[in-house]
C-alpha positions as a LaTeX table, in Angstrom:
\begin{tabular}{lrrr}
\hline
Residue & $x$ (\AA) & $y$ (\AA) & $z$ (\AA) \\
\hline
Unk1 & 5.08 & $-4.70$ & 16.55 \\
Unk2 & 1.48 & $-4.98$ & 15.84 \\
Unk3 & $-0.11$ & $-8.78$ & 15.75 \\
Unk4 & $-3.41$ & $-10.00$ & 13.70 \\
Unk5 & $-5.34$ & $-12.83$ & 14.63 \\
Unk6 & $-5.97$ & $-15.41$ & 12.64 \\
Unk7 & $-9.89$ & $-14.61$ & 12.68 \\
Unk8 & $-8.49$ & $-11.03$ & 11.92 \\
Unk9 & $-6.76$ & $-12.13$ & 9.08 \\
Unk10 & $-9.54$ & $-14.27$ & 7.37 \\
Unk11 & $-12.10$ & $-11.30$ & 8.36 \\
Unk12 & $-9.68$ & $-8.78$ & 6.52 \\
Unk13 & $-9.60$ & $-11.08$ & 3.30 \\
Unk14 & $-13.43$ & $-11.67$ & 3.00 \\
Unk15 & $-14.07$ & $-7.75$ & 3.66 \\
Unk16 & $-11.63$ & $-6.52$ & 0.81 \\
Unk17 & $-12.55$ & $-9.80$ & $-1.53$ \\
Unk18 & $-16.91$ & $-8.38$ & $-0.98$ \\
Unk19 & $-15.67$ & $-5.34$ & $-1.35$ \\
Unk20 & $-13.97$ & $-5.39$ & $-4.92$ \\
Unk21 & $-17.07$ & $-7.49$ & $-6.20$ \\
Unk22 & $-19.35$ & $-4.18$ & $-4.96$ \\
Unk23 & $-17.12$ & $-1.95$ & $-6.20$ \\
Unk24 & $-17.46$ & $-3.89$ & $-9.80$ \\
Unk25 & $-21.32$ & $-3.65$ & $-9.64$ \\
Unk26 & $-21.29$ & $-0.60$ & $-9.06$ \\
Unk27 & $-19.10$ & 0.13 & $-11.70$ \\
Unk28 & $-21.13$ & $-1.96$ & $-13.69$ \\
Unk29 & $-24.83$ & $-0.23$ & $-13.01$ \\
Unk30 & $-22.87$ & 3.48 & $-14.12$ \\
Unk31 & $-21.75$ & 1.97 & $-17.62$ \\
Unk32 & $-25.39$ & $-0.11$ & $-18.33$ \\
Unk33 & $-26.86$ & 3.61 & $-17.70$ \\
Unk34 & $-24.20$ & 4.99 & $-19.54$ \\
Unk35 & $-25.03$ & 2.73 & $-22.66$ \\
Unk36 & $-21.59$ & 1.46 & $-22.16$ \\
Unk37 & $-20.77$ & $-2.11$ & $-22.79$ \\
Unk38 & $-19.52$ & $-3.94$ & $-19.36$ \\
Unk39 & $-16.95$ & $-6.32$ & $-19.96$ \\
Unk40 & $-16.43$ & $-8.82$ & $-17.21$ \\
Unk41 & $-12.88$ & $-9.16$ & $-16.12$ \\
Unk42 & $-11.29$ & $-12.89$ & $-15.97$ \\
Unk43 & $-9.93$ & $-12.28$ & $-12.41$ \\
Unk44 & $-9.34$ & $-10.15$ & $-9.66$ \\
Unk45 & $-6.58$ & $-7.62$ & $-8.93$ \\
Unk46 & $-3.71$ & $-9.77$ & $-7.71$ \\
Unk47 & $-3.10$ & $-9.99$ & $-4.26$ \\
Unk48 & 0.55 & $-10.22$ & $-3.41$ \\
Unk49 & 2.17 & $-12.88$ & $-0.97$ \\
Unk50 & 3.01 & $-12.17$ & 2.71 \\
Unk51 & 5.71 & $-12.46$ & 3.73 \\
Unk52 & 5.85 & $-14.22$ & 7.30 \\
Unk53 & 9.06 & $-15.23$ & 9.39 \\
Unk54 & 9.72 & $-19.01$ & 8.62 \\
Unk55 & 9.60 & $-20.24$ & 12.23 \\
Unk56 & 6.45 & $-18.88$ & 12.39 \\
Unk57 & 5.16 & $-20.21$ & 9.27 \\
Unk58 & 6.34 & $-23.60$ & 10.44 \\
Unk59 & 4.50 & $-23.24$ & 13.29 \\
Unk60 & 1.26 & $-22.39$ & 11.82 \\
Unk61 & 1.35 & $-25.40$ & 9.43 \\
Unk62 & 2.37 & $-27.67$ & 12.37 \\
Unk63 & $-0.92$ & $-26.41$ & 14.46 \\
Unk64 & $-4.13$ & $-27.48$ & 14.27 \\
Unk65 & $-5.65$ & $-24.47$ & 16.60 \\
Unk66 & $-5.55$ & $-20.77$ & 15.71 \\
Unk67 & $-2.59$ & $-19.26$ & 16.12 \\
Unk68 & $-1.31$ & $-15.19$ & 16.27 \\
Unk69 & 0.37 & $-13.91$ & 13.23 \\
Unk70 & 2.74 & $-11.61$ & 13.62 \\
Unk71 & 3.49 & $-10.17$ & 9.90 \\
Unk72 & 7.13 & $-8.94$ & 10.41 \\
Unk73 & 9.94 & $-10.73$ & 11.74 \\
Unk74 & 9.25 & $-11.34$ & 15.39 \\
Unk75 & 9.81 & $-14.49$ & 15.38 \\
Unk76 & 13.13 & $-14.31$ & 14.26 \\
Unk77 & 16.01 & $-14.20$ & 17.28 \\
Unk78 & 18.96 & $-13.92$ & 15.28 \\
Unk79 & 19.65 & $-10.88$ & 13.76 \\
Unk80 & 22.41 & $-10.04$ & 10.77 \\
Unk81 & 25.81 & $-8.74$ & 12.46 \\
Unk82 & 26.41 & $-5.55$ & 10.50 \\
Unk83 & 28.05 & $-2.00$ & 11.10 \\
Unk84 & 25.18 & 0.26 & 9.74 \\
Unk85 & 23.80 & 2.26 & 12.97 \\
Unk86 & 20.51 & 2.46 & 11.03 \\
Unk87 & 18.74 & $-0.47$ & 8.70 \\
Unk88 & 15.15 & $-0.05$ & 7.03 \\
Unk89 & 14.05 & $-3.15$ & 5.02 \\
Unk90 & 10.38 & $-3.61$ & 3.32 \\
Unk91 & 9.00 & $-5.82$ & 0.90 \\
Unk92 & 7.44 & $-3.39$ & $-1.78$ \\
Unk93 & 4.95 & $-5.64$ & $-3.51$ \\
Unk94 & 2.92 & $-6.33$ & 0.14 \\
Unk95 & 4.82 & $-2.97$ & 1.39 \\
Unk96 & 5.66 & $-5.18$ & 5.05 \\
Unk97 & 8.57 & $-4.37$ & 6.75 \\
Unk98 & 10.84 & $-7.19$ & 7.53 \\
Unk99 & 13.59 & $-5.55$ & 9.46 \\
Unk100 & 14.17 & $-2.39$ & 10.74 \\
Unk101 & 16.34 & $-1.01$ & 13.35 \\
Unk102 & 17.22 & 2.91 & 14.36 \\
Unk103 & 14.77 & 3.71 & 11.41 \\
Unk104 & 13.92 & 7.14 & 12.78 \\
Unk105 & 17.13 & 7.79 & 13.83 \\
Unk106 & 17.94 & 11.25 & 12.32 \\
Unk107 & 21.79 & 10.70 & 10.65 \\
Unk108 & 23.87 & 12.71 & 8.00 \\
Unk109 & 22.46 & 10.79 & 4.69 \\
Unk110 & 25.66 & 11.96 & 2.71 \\
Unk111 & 24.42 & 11.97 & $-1.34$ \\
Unk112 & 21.73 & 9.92 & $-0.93$ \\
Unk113 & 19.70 & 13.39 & $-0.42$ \\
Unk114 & 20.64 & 14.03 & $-4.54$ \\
Unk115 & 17.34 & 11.87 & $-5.14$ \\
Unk116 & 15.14 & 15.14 & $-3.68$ \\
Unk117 & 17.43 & 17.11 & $-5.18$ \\
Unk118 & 16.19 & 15.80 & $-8.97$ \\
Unk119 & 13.01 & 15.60 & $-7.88$ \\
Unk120 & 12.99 & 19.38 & $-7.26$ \\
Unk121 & 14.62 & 19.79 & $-10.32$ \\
Unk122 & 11.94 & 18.26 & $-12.56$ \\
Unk123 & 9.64 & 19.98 & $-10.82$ \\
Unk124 & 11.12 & 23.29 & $-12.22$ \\
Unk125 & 12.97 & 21.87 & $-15.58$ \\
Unk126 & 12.39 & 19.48 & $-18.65$ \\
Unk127 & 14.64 & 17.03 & $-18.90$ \\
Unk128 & 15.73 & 19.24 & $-22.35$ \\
Unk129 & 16.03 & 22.54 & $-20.92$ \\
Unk130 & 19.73 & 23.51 & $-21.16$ \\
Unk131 & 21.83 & 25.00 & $-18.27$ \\
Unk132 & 25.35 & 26.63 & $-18.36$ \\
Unk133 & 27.97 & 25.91 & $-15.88$ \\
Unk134 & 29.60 & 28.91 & $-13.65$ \\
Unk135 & 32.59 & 29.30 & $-12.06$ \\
Unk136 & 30.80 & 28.92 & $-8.64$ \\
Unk137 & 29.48 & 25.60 & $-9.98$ \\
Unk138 & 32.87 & 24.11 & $-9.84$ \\
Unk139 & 34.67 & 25.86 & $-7.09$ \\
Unk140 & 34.36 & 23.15 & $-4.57$ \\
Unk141 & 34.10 & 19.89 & $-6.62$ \\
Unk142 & 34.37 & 18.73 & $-10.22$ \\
Unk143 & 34.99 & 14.95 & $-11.06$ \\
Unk144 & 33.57 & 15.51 & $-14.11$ \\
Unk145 & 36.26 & 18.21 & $-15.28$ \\
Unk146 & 33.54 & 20.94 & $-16.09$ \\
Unk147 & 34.25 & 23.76 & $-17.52$ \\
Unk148 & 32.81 & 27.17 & $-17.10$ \\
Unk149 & 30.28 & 27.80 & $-20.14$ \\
Unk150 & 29.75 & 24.31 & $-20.47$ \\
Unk151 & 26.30 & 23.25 & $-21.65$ \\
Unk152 & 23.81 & 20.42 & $-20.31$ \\
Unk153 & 20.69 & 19.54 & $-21.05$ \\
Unk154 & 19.03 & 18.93 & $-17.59$ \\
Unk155 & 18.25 & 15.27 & $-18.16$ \\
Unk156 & 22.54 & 14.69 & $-18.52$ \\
Unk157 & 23.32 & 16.51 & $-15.58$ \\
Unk158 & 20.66 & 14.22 & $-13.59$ \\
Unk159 & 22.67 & 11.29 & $-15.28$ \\
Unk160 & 25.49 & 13.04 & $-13.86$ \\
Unk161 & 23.60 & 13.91 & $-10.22$ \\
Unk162 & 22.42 & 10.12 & $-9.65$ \\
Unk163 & 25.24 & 7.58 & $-11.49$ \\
Unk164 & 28.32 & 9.37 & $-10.74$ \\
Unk165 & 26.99 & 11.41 & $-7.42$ \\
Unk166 & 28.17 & 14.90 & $-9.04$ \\
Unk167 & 28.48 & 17.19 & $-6.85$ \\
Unk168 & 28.45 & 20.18 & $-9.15$ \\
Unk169 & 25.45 & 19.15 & $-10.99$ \\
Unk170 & 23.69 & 19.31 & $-8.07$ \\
Unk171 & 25.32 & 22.92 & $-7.79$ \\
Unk172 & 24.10 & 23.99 & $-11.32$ \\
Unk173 & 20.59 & 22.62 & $-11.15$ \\
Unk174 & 20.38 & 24.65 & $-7.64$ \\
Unk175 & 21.99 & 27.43 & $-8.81$ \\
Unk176 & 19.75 & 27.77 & $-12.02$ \\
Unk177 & 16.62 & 27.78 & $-10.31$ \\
Unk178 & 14.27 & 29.63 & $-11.17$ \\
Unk179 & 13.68 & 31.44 & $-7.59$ \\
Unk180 & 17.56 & 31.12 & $-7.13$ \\
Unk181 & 19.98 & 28.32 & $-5.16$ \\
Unk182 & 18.49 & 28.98 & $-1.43$ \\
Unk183 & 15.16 & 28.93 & $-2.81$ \\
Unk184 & 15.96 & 25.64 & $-3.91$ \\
Unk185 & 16.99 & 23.93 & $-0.81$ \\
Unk186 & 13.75 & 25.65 & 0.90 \\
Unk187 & 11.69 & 23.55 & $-2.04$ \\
Unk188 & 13.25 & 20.92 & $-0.77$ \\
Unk189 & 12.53 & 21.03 & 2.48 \\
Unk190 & 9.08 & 22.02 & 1.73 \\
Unk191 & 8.52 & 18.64 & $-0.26$ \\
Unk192 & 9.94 & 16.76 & 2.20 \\
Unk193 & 7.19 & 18.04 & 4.15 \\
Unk194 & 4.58 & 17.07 & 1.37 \\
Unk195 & 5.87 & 13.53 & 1.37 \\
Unk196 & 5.82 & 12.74 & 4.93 \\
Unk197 & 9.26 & 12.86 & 5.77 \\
Unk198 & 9.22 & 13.47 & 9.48 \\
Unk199 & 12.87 & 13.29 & 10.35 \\
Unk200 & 14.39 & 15.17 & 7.19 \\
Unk201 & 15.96 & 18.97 & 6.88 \\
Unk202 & 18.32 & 19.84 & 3.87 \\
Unk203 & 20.90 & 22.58 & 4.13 \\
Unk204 & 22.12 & 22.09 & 0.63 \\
Unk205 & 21.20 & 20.51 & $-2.87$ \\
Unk206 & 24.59 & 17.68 & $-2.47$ \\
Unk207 & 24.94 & 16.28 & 0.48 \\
Unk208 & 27.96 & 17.51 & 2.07 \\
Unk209 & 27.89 & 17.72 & 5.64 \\
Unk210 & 26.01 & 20.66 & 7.38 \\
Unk211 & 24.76 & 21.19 & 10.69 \\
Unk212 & 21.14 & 20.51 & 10.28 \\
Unk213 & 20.93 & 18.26 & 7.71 \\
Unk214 & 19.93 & 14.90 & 8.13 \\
Unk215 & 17.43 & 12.14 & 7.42 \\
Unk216 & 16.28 & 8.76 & 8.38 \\
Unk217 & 16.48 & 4.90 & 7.03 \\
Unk218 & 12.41 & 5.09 & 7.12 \\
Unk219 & 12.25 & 8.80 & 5.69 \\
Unk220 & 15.05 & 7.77 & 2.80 \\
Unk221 & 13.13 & 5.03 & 2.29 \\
Unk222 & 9.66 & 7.47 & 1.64 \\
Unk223 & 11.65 & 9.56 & $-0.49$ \\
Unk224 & 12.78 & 6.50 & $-2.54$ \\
Unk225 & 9.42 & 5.68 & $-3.26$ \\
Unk226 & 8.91 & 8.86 & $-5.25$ \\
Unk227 & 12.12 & 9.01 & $-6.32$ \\
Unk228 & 11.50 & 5.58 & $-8.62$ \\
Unk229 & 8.29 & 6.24 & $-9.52$ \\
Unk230 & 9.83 & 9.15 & $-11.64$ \\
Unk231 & 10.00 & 7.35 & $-14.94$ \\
Unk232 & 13.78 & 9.52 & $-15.40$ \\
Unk233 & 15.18 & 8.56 & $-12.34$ \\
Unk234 & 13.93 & 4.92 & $-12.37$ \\
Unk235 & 15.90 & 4.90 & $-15.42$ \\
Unk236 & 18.76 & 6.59 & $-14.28$ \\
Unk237 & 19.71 & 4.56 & $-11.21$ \\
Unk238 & 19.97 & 1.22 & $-12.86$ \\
Unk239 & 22.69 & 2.61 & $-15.24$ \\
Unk240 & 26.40 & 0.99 & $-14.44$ \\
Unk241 & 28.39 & 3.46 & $-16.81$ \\
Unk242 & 27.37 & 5.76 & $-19.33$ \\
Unk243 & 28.90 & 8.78 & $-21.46$ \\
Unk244 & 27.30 & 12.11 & $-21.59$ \\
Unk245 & 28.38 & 15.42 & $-23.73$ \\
Unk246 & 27.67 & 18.89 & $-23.48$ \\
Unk247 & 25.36 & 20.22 & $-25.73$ \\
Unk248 & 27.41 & 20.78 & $-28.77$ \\
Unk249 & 28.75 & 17.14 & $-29.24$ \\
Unk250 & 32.00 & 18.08 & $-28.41$ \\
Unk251 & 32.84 & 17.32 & $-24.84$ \\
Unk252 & 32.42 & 13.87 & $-23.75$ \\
Unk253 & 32.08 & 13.31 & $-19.94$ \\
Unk254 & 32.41 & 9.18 & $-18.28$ \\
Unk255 & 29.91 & 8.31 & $-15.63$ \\
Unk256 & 30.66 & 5.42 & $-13.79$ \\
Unk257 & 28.27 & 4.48 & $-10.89$ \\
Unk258 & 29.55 & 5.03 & $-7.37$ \\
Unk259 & 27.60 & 1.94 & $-6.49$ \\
Unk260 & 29.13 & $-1.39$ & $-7.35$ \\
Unk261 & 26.58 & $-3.82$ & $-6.76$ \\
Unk262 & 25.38 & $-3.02$ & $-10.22$ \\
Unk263 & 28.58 & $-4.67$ & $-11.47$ \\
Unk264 & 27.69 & $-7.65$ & $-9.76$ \\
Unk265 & 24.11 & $-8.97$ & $-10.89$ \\
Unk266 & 22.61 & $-9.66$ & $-7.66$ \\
Unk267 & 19.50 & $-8.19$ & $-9.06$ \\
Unk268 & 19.51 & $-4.58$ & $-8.55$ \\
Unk269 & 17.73 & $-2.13$ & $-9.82$ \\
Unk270 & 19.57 & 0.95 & $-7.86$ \\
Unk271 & 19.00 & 3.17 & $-6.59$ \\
Unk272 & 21.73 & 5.42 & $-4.49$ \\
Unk273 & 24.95 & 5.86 & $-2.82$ \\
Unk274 & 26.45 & 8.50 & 0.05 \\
Unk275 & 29.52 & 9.09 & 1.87 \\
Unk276 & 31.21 & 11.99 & 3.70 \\
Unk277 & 33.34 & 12.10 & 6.81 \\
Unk278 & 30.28 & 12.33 & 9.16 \\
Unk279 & 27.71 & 10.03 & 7.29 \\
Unk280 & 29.93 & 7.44 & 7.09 \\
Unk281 & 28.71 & 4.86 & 3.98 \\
Unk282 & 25.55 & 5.25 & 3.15 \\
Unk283 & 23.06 & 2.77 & 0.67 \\
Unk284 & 19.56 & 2.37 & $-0.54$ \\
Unk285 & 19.36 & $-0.70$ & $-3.08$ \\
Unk286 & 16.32 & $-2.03$ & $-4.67$ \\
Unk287 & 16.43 & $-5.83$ & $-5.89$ \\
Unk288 & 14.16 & $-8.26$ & $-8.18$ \\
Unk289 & 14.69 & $-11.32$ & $-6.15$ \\
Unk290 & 12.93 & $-14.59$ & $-6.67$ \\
Unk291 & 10.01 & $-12.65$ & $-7.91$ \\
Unk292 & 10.15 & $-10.53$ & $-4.84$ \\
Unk293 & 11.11 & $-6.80$ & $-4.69$ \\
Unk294 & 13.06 & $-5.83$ & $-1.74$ \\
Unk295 & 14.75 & $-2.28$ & $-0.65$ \\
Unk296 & 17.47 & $-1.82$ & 1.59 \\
Unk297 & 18.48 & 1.07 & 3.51 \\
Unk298 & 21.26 & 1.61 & 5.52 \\
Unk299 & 23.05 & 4.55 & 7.51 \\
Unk300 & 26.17 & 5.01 & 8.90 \\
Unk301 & 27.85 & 1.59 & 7.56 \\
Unk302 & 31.43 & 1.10 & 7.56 \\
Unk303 & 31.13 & $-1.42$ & 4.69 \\
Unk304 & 27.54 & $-0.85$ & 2.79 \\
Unk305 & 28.33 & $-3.30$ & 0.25 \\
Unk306 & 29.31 & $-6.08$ & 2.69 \\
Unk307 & 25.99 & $-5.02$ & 5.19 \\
Unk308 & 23.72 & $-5.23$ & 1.97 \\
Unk309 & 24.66 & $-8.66$ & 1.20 \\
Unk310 & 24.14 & $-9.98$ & 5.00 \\
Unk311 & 20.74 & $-8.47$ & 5.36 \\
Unk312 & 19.95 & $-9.89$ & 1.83 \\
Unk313 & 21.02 & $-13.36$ & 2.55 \\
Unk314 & 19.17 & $-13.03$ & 6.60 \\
Unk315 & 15.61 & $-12.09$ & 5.17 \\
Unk316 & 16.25 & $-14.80$ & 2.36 \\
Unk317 & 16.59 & $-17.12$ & 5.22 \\
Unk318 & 14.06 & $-15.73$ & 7.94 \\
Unk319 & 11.32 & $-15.24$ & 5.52 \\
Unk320 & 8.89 & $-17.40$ & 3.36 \\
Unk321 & 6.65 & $-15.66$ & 0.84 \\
Unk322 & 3.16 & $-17.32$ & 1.04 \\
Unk323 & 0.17 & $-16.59$ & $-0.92$ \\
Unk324 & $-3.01$ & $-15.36$ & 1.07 \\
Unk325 & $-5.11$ & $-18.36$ & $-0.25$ \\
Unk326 & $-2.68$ & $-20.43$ & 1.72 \\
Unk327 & $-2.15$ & $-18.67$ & 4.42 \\
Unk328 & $-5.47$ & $-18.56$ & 4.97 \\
Unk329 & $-6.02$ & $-22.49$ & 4.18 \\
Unk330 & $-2.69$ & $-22.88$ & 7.48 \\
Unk331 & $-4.95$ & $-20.96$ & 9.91 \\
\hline
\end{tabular}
């Protein structure tokens, strides 16, 4: 893991602090010839806390000389006794990554993949365009009780993609395509490619096993990022239960999410489950906790739900969130 000095540290801060004020005058000289009247903002752009492991912390406020920093979790000699093979942890707000272990590791990621598999689709789709359900659609899977000639707008089968993991939505909005269902999967592989995922290849739009599909904590955890920065699926993956209907009213459909720490207000905000014979249990989850936005990842768990809350409750412990003024008053 990489380490910044102290010096470093305080260098970094006074660069980026001179460099917004230039940045401001310079914005300021274009309006003035512009004619345009400069108003002079109240404060900076926030800066968001570190996060530094709390032994180390405690040792920088104990010391009176400079001291290395090390910005993940180094310092921290215990790690959380889980059963995921693969764990990918980051702090979004300062993006630092506080644990991470087999990150690269290319596994099966089960239905966690559905997340590129709406992003393709609103790529191709509005949320309003309607689709019609085949026979093929439903040949392999179909907790929803579909029926062929059924209706959706594309924004209910996403509800029905992400909260209920539905297998043959994903079939339908593949299927529908405009360039047709392998044309699809090759759009996903392509944006995979576009987003950096390095250790990523799709073989189909649902997640079922395949040889030669399979991602990584640190590539899910990439394709997460887009994922919630779709206003739609943002939305989406926060829902516990909702009830869809095909277009003509008629035909009411339950979706009940497949992940069930939504049901227990630990302060999540999604975002996807996965499981198949090979994956094993797979999880990303997003929390708001203590003013601090954390993901999780994990891979190949035997009990996601149980490995979630460990890792939680270990960063909670081997991390303090301190604000750069004071970290920079410590050193």
């Amino acid at each position: 893991m990489p380490r910044i000095r102290a010096s470093q540290l305080v260098a970094i801060v006074t660069i980026v602090v001179l460099l917004l004020f230039q940045q401001q005058a310079e914005i300021g000289k274009v309006r003035a010839s512009l004619g345009i009247k400069t108003i002079v903002p109240t404060q900076l752009v926030a800066v968001p806390a570190v996060p530094v492991a709390s032994q180390r912390w405690q040792a920088i406020i104990a010391s009176n000389h400079e001291n290395d920093l090390w910005i993940t979790g180094s310092d921290v000699t215990e790690y959380p006794k889980i059963s995921a093979k693969s764990v990918y942890v980051e702090d979004l707000a300062s993006e630092s990554i506080l644990l991470s272990v087999n990150e690269s590791t290319q596994l099966p990621p089960a239905s966690t993949q559905k997340l590129m598999t709406a992003l393709v689709a609103l790529e191709s789709f509005t949320p309003e365009t309607v689709l019609t359900v085949q026979s093929s659609d439903i040949q392999w899977s179909n907790i929803l009780d579909f029926t062929v000639g059924e209706q959706f707008i594309v924004e209910d089968l996403l509800k029905s993609l992400l909260i209920v993991s539905s297998n043959e939505a994903a079939e339908v909005l593949a299927r529908e395509y405009p360039g047709g269902y392998q044309a699809f999967i090759t759009r996903m592989n392509e944006k995979a490619s576009e987003i950096g995922l390095e250790n990523t290849s799709f073989r189909n739009p649902t997640g079922y096993d395949a040889v030669g599909q399979y991602s990584s904590a640190k590539d899910l955890h990439l394709l997460s990022n887009h994922a919630m920065s779709h206003p739609l699926i943002k939305a989406i993956v926060k829902e516990p239960l909702l009830i869809i209907s095909d277009v003509t009213g008629n035909r009411k459909h339950v979706l009940k999410s497949t992940n069930q720490l939504l049901e227990k207000n630990l302060g999540v905000v999604g975002i996807k489950t996965g499981t198949t014979e090979l994956a094993g249990e797979v999880l990303i989850s997003q929390f708001h906790l203590d003013e601090h936005q954390l993901r999780v990842i994990l891979m190949g768990s035997s009990q996601r739900y149980e490995d979630t809350q460990a890792v939680l409750e270990w960063i909670m412990k081997s991390y303090v969130w301190i604000k750069p003024s004071d970290l920079i008053n410590a050193i």
